[in-house]
C-alpha positions in Angstrom: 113.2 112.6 99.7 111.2 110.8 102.4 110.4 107.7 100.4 114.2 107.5 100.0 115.6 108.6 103.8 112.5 105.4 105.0 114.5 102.8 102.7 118.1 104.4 103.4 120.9 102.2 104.7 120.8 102.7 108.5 124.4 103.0 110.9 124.6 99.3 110.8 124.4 98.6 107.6 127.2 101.3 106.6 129.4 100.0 109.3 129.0 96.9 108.1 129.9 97.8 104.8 133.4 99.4 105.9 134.3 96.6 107.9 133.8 94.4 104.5 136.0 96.5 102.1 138.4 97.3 104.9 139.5 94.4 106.6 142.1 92.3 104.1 145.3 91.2 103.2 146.6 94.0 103.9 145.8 93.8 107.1 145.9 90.0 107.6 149.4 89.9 105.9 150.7 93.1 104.9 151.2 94.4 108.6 153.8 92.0 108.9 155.7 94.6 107.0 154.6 97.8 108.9 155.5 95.7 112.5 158.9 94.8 111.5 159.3 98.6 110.5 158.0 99.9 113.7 158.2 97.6 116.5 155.7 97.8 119.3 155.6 101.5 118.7 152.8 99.9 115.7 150.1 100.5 118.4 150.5 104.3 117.4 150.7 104.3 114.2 147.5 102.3 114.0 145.6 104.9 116.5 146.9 107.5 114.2 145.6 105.8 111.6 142.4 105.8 113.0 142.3 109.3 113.8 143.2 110.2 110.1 140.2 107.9 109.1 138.0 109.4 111.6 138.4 112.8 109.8 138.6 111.7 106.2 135.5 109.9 106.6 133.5 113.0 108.2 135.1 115.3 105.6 134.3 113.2 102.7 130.2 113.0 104.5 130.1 116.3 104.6 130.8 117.4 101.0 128.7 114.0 100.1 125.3 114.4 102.2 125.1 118.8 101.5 126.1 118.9 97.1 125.0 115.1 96.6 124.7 115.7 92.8 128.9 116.0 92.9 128.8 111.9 93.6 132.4 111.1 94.0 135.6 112.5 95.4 136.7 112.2 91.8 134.1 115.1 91.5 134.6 117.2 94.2 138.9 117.6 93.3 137.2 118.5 89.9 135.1 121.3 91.4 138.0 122.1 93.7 140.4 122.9 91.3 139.1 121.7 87.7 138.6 118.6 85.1 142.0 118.1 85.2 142.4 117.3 88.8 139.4 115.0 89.1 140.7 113.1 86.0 143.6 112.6 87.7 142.4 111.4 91.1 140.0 109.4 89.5 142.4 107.3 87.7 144.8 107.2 90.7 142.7 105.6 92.9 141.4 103.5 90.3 145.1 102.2 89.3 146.0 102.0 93.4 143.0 99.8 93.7 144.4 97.4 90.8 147.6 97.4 92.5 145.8 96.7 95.8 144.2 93.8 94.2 147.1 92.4 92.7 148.8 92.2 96.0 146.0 90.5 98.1 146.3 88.0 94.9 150.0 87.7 96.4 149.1 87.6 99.6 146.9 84.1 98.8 150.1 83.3 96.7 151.9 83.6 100.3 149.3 81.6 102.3 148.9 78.9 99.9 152.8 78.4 99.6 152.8 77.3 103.4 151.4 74.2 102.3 153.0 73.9 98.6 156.1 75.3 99.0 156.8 74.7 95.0 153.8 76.3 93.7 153.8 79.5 91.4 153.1 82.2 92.5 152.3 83.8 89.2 149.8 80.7 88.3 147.6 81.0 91.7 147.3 84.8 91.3 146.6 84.5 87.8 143.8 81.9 89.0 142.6 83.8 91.6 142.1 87.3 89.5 140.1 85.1 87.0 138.0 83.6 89.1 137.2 87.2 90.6 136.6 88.6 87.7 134.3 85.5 86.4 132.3 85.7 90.0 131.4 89.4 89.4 130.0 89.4 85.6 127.5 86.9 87.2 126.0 90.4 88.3 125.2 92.0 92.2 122.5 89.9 93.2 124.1 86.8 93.2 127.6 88.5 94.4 126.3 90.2 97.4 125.0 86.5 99.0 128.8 85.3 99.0 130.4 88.6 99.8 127.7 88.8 102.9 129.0 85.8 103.9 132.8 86.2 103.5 132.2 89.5 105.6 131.4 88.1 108.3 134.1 85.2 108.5 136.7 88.8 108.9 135.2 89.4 112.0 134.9 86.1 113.4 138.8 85.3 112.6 140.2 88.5 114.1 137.9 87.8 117.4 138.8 83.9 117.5 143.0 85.2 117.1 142.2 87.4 120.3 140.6 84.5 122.4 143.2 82.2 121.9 146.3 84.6 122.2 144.4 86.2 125.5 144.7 82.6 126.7 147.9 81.8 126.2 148.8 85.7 127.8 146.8 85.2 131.1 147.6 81.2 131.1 144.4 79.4 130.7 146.1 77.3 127.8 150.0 76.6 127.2 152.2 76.2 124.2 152.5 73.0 122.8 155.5 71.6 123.8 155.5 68.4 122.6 155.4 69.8 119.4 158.3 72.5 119.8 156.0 75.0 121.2 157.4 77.9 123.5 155.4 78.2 126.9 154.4 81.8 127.2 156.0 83.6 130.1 156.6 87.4 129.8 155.3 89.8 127.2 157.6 89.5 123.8 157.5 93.5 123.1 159.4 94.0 126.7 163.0 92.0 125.2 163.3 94.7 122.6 162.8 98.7 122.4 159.2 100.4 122.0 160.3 102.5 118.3 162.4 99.5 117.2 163.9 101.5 114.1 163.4 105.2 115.9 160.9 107.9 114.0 161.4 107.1 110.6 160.1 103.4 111.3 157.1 104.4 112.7 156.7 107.0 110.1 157.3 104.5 107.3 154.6 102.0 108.7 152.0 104.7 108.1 151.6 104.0 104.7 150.9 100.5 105.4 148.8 101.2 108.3 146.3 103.5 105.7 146.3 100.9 103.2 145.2 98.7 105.5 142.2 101.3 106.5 142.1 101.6 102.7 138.4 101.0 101.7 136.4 102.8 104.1 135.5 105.6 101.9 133.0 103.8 100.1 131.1 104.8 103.2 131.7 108.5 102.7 130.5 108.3 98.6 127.3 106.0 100.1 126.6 109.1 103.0 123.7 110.7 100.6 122.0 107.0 100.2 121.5 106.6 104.0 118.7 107.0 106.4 118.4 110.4 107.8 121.9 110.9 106.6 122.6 113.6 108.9 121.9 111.9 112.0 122.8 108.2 111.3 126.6 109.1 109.2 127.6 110.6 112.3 126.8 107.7 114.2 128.2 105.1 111.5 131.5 106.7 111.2 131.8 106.8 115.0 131.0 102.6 115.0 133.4 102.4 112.2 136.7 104.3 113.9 135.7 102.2 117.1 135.1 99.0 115.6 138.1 99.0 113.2 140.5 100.5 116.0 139.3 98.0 118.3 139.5 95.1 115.8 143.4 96.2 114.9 144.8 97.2 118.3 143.3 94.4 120.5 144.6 91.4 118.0 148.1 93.8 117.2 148.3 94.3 121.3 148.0 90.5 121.7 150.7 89.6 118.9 153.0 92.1 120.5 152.8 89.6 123.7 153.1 86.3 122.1 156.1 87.3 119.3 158.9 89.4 119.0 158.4 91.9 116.1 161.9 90.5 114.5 160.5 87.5 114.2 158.1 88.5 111.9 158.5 88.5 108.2 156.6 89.1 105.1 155.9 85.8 104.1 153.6 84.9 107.0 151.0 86.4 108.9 151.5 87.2 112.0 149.0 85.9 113.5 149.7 82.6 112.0 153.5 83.1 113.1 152.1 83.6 116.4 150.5 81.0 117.2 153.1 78.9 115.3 155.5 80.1 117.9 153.8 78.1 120.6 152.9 74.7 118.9 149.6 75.5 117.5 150.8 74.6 114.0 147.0 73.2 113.1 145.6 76.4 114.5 147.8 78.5 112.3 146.5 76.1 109.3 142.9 76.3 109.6 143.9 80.7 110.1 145.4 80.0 107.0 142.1 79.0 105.3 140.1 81.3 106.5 142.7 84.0 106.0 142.2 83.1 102.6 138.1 83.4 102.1 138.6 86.7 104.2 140.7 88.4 101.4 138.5 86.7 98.8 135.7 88.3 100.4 137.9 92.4 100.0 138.8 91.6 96.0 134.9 90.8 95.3 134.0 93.9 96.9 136.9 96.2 95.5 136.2 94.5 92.1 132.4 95.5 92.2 133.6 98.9 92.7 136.2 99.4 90.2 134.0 98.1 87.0 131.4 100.7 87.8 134.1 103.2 88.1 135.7 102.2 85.0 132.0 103.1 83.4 131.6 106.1 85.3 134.7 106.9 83.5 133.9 106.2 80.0 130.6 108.2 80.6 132.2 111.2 81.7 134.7 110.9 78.6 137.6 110.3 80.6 138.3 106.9 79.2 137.9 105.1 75.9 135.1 105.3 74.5 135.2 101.1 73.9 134.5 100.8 77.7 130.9 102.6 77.3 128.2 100.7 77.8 124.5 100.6 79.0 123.6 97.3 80.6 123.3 97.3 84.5 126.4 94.8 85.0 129.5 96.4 83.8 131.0 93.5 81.7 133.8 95.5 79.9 135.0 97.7 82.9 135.0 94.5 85.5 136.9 92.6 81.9 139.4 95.6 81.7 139.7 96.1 85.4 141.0 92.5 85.7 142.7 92.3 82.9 144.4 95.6 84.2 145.1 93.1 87.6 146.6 90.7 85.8 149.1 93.4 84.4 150.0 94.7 87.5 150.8 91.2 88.9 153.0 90.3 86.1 155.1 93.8 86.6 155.4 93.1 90.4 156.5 89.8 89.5 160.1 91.2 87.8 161.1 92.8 91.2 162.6 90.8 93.8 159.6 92.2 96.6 157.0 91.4 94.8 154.1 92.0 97.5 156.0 94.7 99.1 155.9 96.5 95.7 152.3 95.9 95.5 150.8 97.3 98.3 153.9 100.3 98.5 152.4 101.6 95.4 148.7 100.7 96.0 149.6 102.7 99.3 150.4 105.4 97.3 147.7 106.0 95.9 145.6 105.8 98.6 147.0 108.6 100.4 147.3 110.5 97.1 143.7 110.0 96.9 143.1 110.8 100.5 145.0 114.0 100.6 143.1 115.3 97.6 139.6 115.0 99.4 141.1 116.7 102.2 142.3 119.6 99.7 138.8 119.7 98.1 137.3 119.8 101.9 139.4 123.0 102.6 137.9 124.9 99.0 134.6 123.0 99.4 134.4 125.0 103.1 135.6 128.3 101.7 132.7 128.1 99.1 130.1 126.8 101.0 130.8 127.8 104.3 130.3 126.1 107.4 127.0 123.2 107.9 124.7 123.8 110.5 124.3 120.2 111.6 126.3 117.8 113.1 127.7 116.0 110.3 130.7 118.2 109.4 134.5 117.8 110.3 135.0 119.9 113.6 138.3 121.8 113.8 138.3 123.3 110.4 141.1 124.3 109.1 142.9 122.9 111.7 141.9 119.3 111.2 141.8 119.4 107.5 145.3 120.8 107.4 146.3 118.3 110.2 145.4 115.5 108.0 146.6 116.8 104.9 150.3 117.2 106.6 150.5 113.7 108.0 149.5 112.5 104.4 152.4 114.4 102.9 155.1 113.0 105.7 153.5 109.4 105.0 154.5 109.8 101.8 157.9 111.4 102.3 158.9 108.8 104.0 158.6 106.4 102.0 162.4 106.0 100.3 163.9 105.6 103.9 161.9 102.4 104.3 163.4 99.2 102.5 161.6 97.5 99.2 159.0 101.1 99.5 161.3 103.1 97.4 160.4 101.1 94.4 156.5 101.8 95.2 157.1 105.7 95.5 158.6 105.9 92.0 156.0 103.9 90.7 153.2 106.1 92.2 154.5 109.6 91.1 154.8 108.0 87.5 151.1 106.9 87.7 150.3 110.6 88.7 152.7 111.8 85.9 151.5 109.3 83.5 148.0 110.2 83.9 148.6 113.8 84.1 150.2 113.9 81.0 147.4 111.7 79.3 144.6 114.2 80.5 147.1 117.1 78.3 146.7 115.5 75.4 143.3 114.2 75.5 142.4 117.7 75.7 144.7 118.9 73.1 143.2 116.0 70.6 139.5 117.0 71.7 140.4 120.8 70.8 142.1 119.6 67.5 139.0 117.3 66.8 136.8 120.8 68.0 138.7 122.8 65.7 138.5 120.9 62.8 134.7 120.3 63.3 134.2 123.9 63.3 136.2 124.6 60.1 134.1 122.1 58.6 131.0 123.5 59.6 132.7 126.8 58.7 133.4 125.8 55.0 130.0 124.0 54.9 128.5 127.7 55.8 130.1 129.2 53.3 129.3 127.1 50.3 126.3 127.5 51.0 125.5 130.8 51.2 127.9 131.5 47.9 126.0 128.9 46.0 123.0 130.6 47.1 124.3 134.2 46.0 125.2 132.4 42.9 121.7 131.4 42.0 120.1 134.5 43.5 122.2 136.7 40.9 121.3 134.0 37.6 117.5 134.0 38.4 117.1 137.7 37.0 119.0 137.3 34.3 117.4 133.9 33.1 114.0 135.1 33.5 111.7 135.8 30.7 114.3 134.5 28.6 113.6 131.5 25.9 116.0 128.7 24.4 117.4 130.7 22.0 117.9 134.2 24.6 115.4 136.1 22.9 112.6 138.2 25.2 109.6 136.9 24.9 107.0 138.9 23.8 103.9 139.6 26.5 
């Protein structure tokens, strides 16, 4: 235990790993959606959000770090409340994180298009699942390098964003003019009402604004690899609310200055649109790029994750047996995972939102994932009782049951905000699809017990009557010649 809490990932490291699966096209694009829904009431919805991670984050430590052995929150809803339940969250999230990937393919679709209007959309996120998928059977030595690297340009695009638009805000720079450029003179969020489309706006962005928190709970499932877990999880999850909140509501606050939130739209990031709006066309361009490597970097990362969870899986019985396998790269689960991208790109295609479908029903799954580790928290509480130590989510029940309600209303919510409807649907029928599957995968595996045990049964009993059989001729036979006659002595 000491060898491994010496060589554990320290506060740092686990911040930095949120910040590389967290940050993405969601964020980069698929606000765009949640601001038009909300207006500049978005600012709370993503410091709710925050909160809500805040929580999930210490829950999901806590049943992590004190019954490591669990090793998932696939395994705690299974200890919670049985096989059944795990199965199901397991392939949930694993299906929400295809559709998550198959919209930041979109969302490259989207940025590239700004500079080839004409091209496919369906060829370029084709290209770009493949290439994905190629990159990560080269293994994780060679992937963690370029993820590293893409990592960090997240950070460095989100800080540069905030630099320039504080510039134009306090007046150190200008719009372009020349070049059709507006001059900034008044903040853009004063010409039109705080809750732009009242409650159920802001309550329809939330499902956005966790998707685009989606990702942090790798940190949670890595809690029991860290150094001195109990003191340095604390500490990561505080860096990773602050950093993340800080990140999201400084570059939000300054779009909500420089461009009105009906001027936003779907197809272009707001940032981008932003700085569009005040002759920076060329700035906007080389966002564009970077944009690009940035969500690059989040479909390496998620695509690491979901081939090992595809094998995890497999080894558990909970998938086809086909996907077992024993080598340290997991070539058939990253193969069927992509292949499984590609699927879920081509169905989002035949709906007229294509990218809001995506991340509506990868969005679904998210907080159907996150509202089962908050139910496992509550019976994982009542069974183990209360830690000692700091790391543990304070408040209980209260906060467990805080979170678990404004999961449920996030989701509620969802058919009264336009294009989500179709990603609701889609979301209870992966739950019902999957739910269904794990009935009959345990009525085959009782047929295939039963008949085993009627063979062994039958087996058994030929046995011991052909034993009997012989038992009762031996007496009879012996002493006896060819012809029958007793022998004489």
């Amino acid at each position: 235990m000491g060898e491994k809490r010496e060589k554990g990932l320290s506060a740092w490291q686990l911040t930095m790993m949120a910040v590389g699966s967290v940050i993405g096209g969601s964020f980069f694009l698929g606000s765009s959606v949640a601001i038009h829904s909300a207006g500049p009431s978005i600012i709370l919805s993503y410091i709710l959000g925050g909160i809500l991670v805040y929580f999930i984050l210490f829950a999901l430590s806590e049943m992590t770090v004190n019954n490591p052995g669990v090793g998932s929150f696939k395994g705690f809803a299974a200890d919670a409340y049985g096989q059944g339940a795990g199965f199901v969250t397991g392939w949930v999230y694993w299906t929400g994180m295809i559709f998550a990937m198959s919209s930041e393919a979109t969302a490259i679709s989207i940025l590239i298009k700004n500079w080839f209007p004409g091209i496919s959309t369906i060829i370029v996120g084709s290209s770009i699942i493949v290439g994905v998928t190629l990159i990560n059977l080269l293994g994780a030595s060679r992937l963690s390098k370029l993820e590293s690297s893409l990592a960090a340009v997240k950070i460095i695009t989100i800080a540069a964003f905030i630099i320039m638009g504080g510039l134009l805000i306090i007046g150190a720079i200008r719009g372009a003019v020349g070049h059709n450029g507006a001059v900034y003179n008044r903040p853009a969020f004063l010409s039109e009402p705080f809750f732009a489309n009242g409650f159920r706006g802001l309550a329809g962005s939330m499902l956005i604004i966790m998707f685009a928190y989606a990702g942090f709970e790798v940190v949670g499932l890595a809690a029991s690899e860290a150094k001195e877990p109990r003191v340095t999880v604390p500490k990561a999850i505080r860096k990773i609310v602050v950093l993340l909140l800080g990140l999201y509501i400084i570059s939000v606050g300054v779009l909500l200055f420089l461009i009105p939130t009906g001027d936003i739209n779907e197809d272009t990031s707001p940032m981008v649109a932003a700085l569009n709006r005040f002759g920076y066309g060329w700035a906007g361009t080389v966002l564009n790029i970077v944009l690009i490597t940035a969500i690059l970097s989040t479909m390496l990362a998620a695509m690491f994750g979901l081939g090992r969870m595809i094998r995890s899986l497999a080894d558990e019985g909970h998938a086809p047996t086909f996907l077992k396998e024993k080598s340290e790269v997991p070539y058939k689960g990253i193969l069927f995972s992509g292949a499984a991208m590609l699927l879920g790109l081509f169905v989002g295609m035949l709906l007229p939102q294509v990218y809001l479908f995506l991340i509506s029903a990868g969005g679904f799954s998210s907080l159907f994932t996150y509202a089962m580790i908050m139910a496992s928290h509550i019976h994982f509480r009542k069974r183990y009782g209360k830690p000692e130590d700091k790391l543990r989510l304070e408040g209980f029940p209260y906060s467990s049951l805080f979170v678990l309600i404004c999961l449920i209303a996030a989701i509620a919510c969802m058919p009264f905000i336009k294009g989500q409807g179709t990603g609701l649907i889609a979301g209870l029928a992966v739950v019902a699809f999957y739910s269904i599957s794990y009935f009959f995968m345990k009525l085959y595996q009782k047929n295939k017990e039963r008949k085993g045990s009627s063979y062994q049964t039958g087996d058994r009993l030929s046995y011991e009557m052909s034993k009997e059989l012989t038992a009762g001729e031996l007496p009879e036979n012996k002493g006896t010649g060819e012809d029958g006659e007793k022998e004489e002595s």
